[in-house]
C-alpha positions as CSV (number, residue, x, y, z in Angstrom):
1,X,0.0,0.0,0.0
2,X,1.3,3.6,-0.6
3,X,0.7,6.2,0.9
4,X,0.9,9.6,-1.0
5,X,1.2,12.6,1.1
6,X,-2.0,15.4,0.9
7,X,-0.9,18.4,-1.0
8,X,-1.6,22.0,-0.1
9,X,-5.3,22.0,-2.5
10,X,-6.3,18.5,-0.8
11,X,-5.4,20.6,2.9
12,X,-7.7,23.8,1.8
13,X,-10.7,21.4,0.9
14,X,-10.2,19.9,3.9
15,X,-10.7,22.9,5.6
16,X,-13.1,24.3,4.2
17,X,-15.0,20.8,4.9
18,X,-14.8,21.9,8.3
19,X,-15.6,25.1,8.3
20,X,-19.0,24.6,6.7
21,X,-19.5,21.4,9.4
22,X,-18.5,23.9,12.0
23,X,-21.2,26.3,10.3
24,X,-23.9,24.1,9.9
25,X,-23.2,22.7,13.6
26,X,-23.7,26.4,14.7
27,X,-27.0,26.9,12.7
28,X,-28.5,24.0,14.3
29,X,-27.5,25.0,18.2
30,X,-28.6,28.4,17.2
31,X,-32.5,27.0,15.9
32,X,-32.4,24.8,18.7
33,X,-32.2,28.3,21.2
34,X,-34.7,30.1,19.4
35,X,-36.9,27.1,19.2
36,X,-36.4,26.5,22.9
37,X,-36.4,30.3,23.5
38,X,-39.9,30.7,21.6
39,X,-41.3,27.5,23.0
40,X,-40.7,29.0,26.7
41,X,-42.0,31.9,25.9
42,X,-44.9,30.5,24.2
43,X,-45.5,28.5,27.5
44,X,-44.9,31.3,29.9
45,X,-47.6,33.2,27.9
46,X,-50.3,30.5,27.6
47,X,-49.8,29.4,31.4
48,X,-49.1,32.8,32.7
49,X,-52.3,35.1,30.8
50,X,-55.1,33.5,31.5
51,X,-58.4,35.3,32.2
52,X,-60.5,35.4,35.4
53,X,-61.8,39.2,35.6
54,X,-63.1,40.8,32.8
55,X,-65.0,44.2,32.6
56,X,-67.4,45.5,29.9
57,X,-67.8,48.9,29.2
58,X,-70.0,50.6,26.0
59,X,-72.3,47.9,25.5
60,X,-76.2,49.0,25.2
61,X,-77.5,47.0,22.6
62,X,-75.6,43.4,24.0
63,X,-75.0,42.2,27.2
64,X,-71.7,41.7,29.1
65,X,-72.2,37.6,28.2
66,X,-73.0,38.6,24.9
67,X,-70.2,40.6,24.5
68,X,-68.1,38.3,26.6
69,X,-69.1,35.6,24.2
70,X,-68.4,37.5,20.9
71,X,-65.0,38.3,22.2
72,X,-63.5,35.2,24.1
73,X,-64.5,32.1,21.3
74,X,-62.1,30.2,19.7
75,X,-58.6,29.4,20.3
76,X,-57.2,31.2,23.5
77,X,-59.7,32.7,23.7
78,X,-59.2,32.9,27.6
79,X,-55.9,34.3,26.9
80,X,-55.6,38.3,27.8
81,X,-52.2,39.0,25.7
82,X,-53.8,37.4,22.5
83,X,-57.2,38.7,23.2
84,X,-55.7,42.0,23.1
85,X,-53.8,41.8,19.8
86,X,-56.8,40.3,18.0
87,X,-58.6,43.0,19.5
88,X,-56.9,46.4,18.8
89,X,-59.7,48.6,17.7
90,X,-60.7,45.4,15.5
91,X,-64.1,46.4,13.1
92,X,-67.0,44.5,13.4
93,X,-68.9,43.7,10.4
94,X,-71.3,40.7,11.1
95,X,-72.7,41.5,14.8
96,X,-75.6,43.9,14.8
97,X,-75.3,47.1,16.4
98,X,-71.2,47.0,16.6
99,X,-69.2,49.0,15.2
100,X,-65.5,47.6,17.0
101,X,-64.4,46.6,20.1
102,X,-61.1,47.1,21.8
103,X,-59.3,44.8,24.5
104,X,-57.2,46.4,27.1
105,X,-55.0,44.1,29.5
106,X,-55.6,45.5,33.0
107,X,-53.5,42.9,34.5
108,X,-51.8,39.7,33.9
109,X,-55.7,37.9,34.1
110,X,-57.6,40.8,33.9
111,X,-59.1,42.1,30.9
112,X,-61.2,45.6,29.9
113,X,-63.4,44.9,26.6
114,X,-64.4,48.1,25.5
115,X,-67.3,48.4,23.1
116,X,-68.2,50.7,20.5
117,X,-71.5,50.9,18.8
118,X,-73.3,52.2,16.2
119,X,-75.2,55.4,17.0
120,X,-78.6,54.6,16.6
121,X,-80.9,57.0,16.8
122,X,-84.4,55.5,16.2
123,X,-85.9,52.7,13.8
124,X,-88.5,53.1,11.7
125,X,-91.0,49.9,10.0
126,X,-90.8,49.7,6.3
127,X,-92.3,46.3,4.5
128,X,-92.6,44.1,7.9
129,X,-88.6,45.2,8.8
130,X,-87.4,47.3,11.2
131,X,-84.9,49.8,9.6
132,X,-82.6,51.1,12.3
133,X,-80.9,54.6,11.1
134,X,-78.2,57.1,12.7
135,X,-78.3,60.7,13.6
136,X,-77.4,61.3,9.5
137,X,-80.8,58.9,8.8
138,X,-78.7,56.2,7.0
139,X,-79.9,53.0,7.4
140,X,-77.0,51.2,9.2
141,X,-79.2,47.9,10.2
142,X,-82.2,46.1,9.9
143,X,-84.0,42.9,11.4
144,X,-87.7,41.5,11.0
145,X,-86.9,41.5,14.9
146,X,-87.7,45.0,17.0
147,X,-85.0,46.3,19.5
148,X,-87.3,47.1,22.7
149,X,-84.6,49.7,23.7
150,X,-84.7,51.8,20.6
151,X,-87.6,53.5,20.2
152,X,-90.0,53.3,17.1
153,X,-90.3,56.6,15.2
154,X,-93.9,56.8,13.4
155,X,-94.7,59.4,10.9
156,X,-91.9,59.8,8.7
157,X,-93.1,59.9,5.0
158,X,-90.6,58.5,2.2
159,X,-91.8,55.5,-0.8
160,X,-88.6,53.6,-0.7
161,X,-85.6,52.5,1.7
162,X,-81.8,51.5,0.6
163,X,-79.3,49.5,2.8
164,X,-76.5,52.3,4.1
165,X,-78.1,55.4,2.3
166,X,-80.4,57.8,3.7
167,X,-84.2,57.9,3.9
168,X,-86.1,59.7,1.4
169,X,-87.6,62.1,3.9
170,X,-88.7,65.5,2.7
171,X,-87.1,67.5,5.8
172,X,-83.6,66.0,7.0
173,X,-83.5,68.0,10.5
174,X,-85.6,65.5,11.9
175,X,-82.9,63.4,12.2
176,X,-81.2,66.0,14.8
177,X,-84.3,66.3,16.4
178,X,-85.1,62.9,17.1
179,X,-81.4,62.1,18.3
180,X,-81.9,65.4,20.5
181,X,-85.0,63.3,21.8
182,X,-83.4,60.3,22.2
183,X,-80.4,61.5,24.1
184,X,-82.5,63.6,26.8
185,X,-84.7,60.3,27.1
186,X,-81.8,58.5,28.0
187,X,-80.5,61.0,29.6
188,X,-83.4,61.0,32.5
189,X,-84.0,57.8,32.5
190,X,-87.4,57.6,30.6
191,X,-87.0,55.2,27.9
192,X,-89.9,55.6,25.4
193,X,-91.6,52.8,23.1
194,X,-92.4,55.2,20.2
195,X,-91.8,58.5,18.9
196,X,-94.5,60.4,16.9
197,X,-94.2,63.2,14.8
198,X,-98.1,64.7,13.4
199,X,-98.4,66.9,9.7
200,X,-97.6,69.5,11.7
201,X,-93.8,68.2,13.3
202,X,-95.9,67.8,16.5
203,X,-94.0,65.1,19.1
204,X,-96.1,63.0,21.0
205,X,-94.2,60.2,23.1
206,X,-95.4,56.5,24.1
207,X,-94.3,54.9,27.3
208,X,-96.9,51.5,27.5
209,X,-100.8,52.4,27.7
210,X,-99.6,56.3,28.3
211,X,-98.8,59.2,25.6
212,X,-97.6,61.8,26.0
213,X,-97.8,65.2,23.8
214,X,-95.1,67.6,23.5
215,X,-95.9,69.6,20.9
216,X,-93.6,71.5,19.0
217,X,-89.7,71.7,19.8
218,X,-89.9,74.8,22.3
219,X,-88.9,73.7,26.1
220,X,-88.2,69.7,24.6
221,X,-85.6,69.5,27.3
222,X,-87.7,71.0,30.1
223,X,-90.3,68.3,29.2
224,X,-88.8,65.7,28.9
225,X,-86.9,66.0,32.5
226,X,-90.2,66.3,34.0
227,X,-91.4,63.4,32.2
228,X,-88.8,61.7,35.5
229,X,-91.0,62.8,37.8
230,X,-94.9,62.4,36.2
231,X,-94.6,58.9,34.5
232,X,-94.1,57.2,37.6
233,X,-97.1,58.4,39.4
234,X,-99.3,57.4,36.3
235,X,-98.1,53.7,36.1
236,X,-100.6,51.4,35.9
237,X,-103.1,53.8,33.9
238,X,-103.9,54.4,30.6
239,X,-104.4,58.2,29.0
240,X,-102.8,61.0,27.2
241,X,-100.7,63.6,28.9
242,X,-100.8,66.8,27.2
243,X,-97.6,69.0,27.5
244,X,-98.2,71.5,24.4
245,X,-98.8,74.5,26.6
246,X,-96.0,73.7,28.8
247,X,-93.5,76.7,29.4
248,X,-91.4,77.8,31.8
249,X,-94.4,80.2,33.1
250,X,-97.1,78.1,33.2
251,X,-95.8,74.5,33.3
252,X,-99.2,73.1,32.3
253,X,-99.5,69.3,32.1
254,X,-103.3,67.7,31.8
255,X,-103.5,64.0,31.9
256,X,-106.6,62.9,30.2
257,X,-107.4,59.4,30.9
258,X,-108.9,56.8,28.4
């Protein structure tokens, strides 16, 4: 057997074989870090996030479990890191009534949903639907269904109603005016079933078996806030409670019962 003695090339190759085992070697240790690296942090996250407290804020239209149901399916859906990067002012297109909703981590396993929805200012039935508009009168839902807190808003006149554009009416103040309404009813704690308006732009207000007649826009807000204080000694009876003459001299209210 001979042996031949390795020339300088056959020592470079050689070399260079190791180098590029000693590179691969170190690629390998290094995924083998950041795999471990991610895993444990993957771990800490899942084990270390989970929800037990969550608070609600917004919501009108849904309840809390509603919400909390919406928000909290799938996949960790228990977990309050995750749940707040799904969540970052995330748009909702397929749940009535919202518009987004938010996810704040409070603390480690306590979450703050925040919930944004659509301004509705009344609903109006067209063709056994209820169309549900904003302040602008754009239609921005409908169901066959009606919402119990939004009240119904009888006497507007228009022949046809499109998905996201406004109703034909022939005066478009009235959708100030009834958001104007529907804010001071909230705002006193008088939630109305339906809001009227005559020929004449005349309000007239229904809270069960009683209506009540406001008349024209002058002292709305003055009306309204005493509205607290009558409708609670009338419960139970049925009649119409005229407000038209009511001003801030005379402060006339007749109840005429049925």
């Amino acid at each position: 057997m001979i042996f031949k003695r390795k020339g300088k090339k056959d020592r470079e190759s050689f070399g260079e074989f190791l180098r590029q085992r000693r590179s691969f070697i170190i690629i390998i240790l290094s995924l083998i870090v950041i795999v471990s690296l991610a895993w444990t942090g993957y771990r800490y996250i899942i084990d270390n996030y989970t929800v037990t407290r969550i608070f609600v804020d917004g919501n009108i239209q849904h309840s809390n479990q509603e919400i909390m149901d919406i928000v909290m399916e799938g996949r960790y859906g228990n977990n309050s890191l995750i749940l707040s990067l799904r969540y970052k002012d995330k748009s909702i297109a397929d749940i009535p009534f919202l518009e987004k909703i938010d996810v704040t981590v409070l603390e480690r396993d306590t979450i703050r949903i925040n919930v944004y929805e659509k301004a509705i200012a009344g609903c109006v039935e067209y063709l056994g639907r209820f169309l549900y508009f904003d302040k602008d009168g754009i239609i921005v839902e409908t169901s066959v269904k009606r919402n119990q807190s939004i009240p119904e808003v009888v006497g507007l006149k228009f022949d046809y109603a499109i998905m996201y554009e406004k109703l034909p009416v022939r005066d478009m103040t009235i959708f100030t005016e009834i958001l104007n309404i529907r804010h001071l009813l909230e705002q006193y704690n008088v939630p109305a079933d339906k809001i009227s308006f005559s020929e004449r732009n005349e309000v007239t207000l229904q809270f069960g078996a009683i209506r009540v007649a406001l008349g024209n826009e002058g002292y709305i807000d003055e009306k309204i806030m005493e509205l607290e204080v009558i409708l609670p000694k009338l419960s139970g009876k049925s009649g119409i409670l005229r407000m038209e003459h009511y001003d801030e001299y005379s402060r006339e209210t007749i109840f005429e019962p049925d």
